[in-house]
N, C-alpha and C positions, 0 to 999 in steps of 0.2 A: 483462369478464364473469367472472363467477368459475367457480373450478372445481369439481365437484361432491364430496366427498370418498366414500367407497364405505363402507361399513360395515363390521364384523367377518361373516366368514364361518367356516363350519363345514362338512366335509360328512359327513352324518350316510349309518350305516349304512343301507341299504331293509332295513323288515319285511316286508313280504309280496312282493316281486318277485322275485329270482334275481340273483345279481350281477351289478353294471354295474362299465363305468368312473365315475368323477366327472364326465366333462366329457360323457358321455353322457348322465348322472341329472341334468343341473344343465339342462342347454339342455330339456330334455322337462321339467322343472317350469316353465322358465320360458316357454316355448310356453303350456302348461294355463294358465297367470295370465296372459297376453295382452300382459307385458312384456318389450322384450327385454333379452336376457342378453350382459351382457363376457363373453367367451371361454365363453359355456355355461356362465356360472356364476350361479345365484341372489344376490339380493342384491346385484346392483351397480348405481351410481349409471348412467340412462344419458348422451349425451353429447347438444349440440342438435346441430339437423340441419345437415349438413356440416363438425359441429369433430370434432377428434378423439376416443375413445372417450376417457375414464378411466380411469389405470391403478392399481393398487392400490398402498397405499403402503409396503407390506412388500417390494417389485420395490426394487431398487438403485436411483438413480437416473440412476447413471454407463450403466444397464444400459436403461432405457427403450425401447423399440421407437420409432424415429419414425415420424408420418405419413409418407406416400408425397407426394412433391412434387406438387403440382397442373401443369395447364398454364402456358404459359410466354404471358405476355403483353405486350401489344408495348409499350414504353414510351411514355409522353406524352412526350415533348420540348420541349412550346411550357407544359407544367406542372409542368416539372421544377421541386423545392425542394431546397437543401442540405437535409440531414437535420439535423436536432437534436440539441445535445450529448449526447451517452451514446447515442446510438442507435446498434445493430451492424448490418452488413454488410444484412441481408433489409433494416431502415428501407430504407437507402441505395439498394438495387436496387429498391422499392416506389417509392419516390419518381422512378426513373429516373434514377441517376446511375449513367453508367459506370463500370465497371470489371469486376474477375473477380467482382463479387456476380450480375453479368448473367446466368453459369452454371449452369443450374437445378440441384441438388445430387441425385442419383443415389438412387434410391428404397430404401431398406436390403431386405435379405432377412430372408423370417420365419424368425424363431427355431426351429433344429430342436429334434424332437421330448427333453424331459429324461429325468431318470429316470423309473424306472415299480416303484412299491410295492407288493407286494402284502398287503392285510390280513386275518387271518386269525383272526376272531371268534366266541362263538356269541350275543355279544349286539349286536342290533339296533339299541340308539339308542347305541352308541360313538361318540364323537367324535373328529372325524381333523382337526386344523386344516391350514390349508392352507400349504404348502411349495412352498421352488424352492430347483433347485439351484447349484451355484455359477456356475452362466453367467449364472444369470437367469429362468431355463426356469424353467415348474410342473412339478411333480410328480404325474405322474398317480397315482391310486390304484384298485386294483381292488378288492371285498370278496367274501370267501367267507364261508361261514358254518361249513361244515364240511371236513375232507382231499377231500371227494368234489370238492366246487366250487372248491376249490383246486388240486387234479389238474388239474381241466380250461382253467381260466386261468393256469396255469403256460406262460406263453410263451419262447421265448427271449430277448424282450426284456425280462421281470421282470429289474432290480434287484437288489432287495430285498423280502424276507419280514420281516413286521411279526405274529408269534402274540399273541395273546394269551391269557393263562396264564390258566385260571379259577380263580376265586379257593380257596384247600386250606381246608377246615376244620380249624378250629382242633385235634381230635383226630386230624385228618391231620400237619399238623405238629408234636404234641408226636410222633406215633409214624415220623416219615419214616425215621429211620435202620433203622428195620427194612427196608424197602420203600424205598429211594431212589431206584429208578425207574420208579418207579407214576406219582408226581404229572410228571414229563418226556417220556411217552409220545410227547405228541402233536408235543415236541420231536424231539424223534428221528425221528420218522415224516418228519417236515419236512425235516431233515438228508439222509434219506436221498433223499427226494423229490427236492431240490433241490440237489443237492452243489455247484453253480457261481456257486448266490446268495448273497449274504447273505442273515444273518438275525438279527434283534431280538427280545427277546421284551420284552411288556408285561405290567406286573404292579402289585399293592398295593405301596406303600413297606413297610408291615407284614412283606410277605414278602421281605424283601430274601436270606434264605438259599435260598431257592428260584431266587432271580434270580442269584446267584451260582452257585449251583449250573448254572443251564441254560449260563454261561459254559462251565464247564467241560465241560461233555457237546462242548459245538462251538459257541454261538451268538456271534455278535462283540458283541453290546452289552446289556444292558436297560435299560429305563426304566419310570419310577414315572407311574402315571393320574395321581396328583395333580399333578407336575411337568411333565405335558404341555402346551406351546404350540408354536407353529408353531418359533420359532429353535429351540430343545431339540431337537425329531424334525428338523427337517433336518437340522443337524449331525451328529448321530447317524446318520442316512438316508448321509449323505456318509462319513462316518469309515466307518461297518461296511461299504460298498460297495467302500471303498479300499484297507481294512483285508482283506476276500476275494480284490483280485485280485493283492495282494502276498501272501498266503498260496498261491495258487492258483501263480504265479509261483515261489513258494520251492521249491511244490512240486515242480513240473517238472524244475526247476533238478536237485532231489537227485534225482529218478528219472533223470535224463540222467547224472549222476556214476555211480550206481548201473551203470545198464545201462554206461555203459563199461567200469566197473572189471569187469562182467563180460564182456564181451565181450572186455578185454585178456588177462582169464585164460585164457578160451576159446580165444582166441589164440593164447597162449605157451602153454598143453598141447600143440597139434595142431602147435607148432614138431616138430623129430625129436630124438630121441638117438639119436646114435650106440650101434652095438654091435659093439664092438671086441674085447671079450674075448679075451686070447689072443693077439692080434696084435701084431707089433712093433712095426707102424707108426705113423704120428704124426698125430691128425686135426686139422684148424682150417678155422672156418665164416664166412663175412660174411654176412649179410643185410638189405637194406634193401629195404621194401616203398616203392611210388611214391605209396601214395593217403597223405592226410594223416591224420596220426595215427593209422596204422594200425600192427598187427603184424605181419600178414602178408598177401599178397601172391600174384600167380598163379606168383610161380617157388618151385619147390620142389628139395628133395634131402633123400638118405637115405645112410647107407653100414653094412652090417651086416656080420657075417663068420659064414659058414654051419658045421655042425660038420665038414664037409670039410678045414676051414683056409682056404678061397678068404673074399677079400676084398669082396665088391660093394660099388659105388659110383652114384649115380645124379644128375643133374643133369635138371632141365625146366625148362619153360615155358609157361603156355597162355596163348595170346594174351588180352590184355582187361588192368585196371587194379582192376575192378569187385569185390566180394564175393565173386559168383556163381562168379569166375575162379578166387579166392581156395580157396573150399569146392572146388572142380573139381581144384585143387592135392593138396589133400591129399587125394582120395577115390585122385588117381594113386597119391601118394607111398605111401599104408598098402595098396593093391594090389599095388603093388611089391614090398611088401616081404613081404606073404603070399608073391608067385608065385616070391619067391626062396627062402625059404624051402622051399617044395615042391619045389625042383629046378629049376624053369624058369629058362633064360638065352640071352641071344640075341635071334634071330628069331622064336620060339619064344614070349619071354616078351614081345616089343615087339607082335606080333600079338594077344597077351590083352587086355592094353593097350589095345589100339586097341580090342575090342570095349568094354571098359570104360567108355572115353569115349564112344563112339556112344552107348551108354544112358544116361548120364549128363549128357550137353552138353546144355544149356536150349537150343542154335540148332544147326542142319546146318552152320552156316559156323566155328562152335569147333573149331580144333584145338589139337596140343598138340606144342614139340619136343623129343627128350628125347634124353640122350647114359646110355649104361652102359659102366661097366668094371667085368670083372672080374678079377682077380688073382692069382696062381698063388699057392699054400701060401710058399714060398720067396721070393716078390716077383721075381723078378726076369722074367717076364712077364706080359703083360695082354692082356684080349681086348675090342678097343672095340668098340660100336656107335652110330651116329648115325642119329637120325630129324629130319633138319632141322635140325639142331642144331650150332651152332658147335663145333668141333676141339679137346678140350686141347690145354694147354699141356704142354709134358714139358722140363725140365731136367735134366740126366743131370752128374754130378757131373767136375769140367774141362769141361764144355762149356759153350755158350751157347742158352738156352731156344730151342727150336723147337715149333710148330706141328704136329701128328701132320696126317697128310695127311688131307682130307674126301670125297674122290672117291667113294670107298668108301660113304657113306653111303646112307641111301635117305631117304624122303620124312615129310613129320612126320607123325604121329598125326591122324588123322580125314579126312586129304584125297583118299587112294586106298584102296578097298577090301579089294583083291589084292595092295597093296604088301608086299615080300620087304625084309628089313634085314639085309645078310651082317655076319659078324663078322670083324674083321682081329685078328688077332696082332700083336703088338709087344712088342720086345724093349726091356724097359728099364733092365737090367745093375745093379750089386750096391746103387748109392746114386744116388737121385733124387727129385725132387721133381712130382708131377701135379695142373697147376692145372686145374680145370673152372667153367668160370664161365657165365652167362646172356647174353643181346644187350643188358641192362642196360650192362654195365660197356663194351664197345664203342660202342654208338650216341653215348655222348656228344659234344656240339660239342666244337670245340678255339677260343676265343676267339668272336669276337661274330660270324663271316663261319660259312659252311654247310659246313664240313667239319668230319666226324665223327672221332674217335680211331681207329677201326678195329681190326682184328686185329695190324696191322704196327705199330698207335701202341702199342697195351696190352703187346704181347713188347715193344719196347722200353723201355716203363715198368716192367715187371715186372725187367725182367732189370739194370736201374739199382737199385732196389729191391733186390736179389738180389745186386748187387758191394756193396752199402753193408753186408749184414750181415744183412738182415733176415732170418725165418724166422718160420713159422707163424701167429698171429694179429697177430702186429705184421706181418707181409707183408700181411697183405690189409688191415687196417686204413689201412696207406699209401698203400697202390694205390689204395682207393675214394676215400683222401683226396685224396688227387692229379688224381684223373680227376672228383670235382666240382670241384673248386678250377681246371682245366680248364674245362670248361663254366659257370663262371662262376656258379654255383650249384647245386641241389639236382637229382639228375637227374631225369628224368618219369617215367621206365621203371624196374620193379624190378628188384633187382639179389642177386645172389646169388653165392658166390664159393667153391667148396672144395678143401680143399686135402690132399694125402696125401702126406706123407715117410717116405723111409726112407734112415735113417742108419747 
């Protein structure tokens, strides 16, 4: 029986209706004419009753939708024929010969939904041939007439925008470089409308500077009325839709550069400088934040020297890994360094503190632990204080690093109210060196089993470090290298490390 072949189709704009889709306006004409419609579409050949529909023959053919298998029927046996030279597999299982043709072949799924066009005219009998895209799929089409009914069929699943440019008169284009975007208006308006579409503009071949020109304002393609057929606008349909979301992509990409490279500056401002002025002593800093690719981090430190001659120093920590920990860091660290400036020191200045953080901490369960020394004119005493916070280190020159004692301390930032933080005295005699460092550089593993480096592992790493020669930034440089090189890689926990000699 033969096949029926299906006609050329078109689907023209509605005059008098209000925009449809195609496959809305196509199946309602062919309801009113009493015939039915392939996929809702006017003009197509139909099929006899129980064969399959007709498909058109602009569809791929590698791409064809099959029928759905029929029921499975029980073979004759006592009618079985070999099949016939050249006959494939269905002969073979029709006729009732065994084998894997017996298997009825699993019913394909329909084609999801293709792209979706929208056209944007102010004349009525335009003609839009009919498209699909690279799967196979039609191309739906929607039409507006004017921005008002394009506004409103502006979906999220629009595609592509398809304008079409009304034609400039001829004393419009000798004079356009006066006005160059007068006749692009409605381009623009589009652009703005739809920043995540593409979009096409249609035009006269005659005006090809116009259609150059709408490139450049923003549109991805044009094309010429006369040059329009179905291959032409899909291709086009495809290119400019691929063409926006590798723009769209590019863009991101450089706004994500962008914001980092601000955010790293941001960063490295809110690091501290030292203000040493005047002192003799010697500073050197390590710091490594934990979160990836970051700069900074919830451990903080500062060290300034007041016009007294006294030296402050300040080491913390606020628990967390997160941003929020981060910004929490330094809102301590430049309060610190105001309350030091003003005179405050001590109990005195770690109790400011604390209210600071109450106000400040995004949760009730954020605290923060913080170690201070300060430093007599002369160097040769200091007055520590611990909130929670790990012990310097103190190397006193012929001797071997020791640990200042922690007894003394009180409780961290945020977790008691009323908590009192006494300051201890300590004599540190005429040359020495005072490491302060975060729970960073301790927690580390020591090989692949669950023990950590500790306070007893780090004095003894330091103090290895410390017979070989080292001093100042090469000292902690080694020491951080060593204590990941230890855990076996990069540690979790940020880490922070400062260092004050006096030679």
């Amino acid at each position: 029986m033969p096949v029926p072949v299906p006609h050329p189709r078109t689907a023209v704009l509605p005059h008098q209706a209000g925009p449809v889709d195609h496959g809305c306006a196509e199946t309602a004409r062919a309801a009113a004419a009493g015939t039915p419609a392939h996929g809702g579409c006017p003009g197509t050949a139909t099929a006899p009753p129980g064969g399959p529909a007709p498909l058109p023959r602009d569809l791929p053919e590698a791409r064809h939708p099959q029928p759905p298998a029929g029921p499975r029927r029980p073979a004759d046996r006592t009618a079985a024929r070999p099949a016939p030279d050249g006959a494939g597999p269905a002969a073979s299982a029709a006729a009732g010969a065994p084998g894997p043709a017996d298997a009825p072949e699993p019913a394909p799924e329909p084609p999801a939904q293709g792209l979706t066009l929208l056209l944007i005219g102010e004349d009525p009998n335009s003609h839009v041939p009919e498209m699909w895209d690279w799967a196979g799929r039609k191309v739906r089409v929607r039409t507006a007439r004017n921005l008002t009914e394009a506004e409103r069929l502006l979906t999220h699943d629009v595609d592509c925008i398809l304008l079409d440019l009304t034609p400039a008169e001829p004393a419009a284009r000798e004079g356009r470089a006066a006005a160059p975007g007068d006749e692009l208006a409605a381009l623009r308006a589009v652009l703005r409308m739809a920043p995540g579409q593409a979009v096409l503009v249609l035009t006269c071949e005659t005006d090809a500077e116009r259609a150059a020109d709408a490139v450049r304002v923003g549109a991805q393609d044009y094309l010429f009325r006369d040059e329009l057929d179905g291959k032409v606008l899909s291709r086009a349909v495809r290119y400019a839709v691929e063409r926006k979301r590798a723009d769209l992509a590019q863009r991101q990409l450089t706004e994500s550069r962008l914001r980092a490279q601000e955010n790293a500056r941001l960063e490295r401002g809110l690091l501290p400088t030292p203000l040493l002025d005047g002192s003799e002593l010697r500073f050197a800093a390590c710091y490594r934040p934990g979160r990836s690719r970051a700069l900074l981090g919830g451990d903080f430190y500062d060290t300034v020297r007041t016009p007294d001659g006294t030296v402050h120093a300040m080491i913390g920590d606020v628990c967390g890994h997160g941003p929020d920990e981060a910004a929490l860091g330094v809102e301590l660290r430049i309060a610190w360094r105001a309350l030091t400036f003003a005179g405050l020191y001590g109990d005195e200045l770690l109790a400011t503190l604390q209210k600071v953080l109450e106000h400040e901490r995004a949760d009730d369960e954020i605290f923060a632990t913080l170690c201070t020394v300060d430093i007599s004119e002369d160097g040769h005493r200091a007055g520590v204080c611990l909130a929670g916070h790990p012990a310097p280190l103190l190397a006193r020159a012929g001797e071997r690093p020791e640990l200042l004692p922690y007894e003394f301390g009180g409780p961290a930032l945020g977790l008691l109210p009323d908590a009192r933080w006494p300051r201890r005295q300590v004599e540190l005699g005429t040359a020495w060196s005072l490491l302060m460092y975060t729970d960073g550089l301790i927690e580390g593993r020591i090989g692949e089993g669950t023990r950590r480096l500790g306070q007893d592992g780090m004095t003894a790493l330091v103090s290895r470090q410390m017979a070989d020669g080292l001093r100042g930034e090469e000292l902690l440089e080694a020491s951080v290298r060593e204590v990941r090189a230890l855990n076996g890689g990069e540690l979790t926990d940020d880490v922070a490390v400062l260092l004050l000699d006096r030679r």
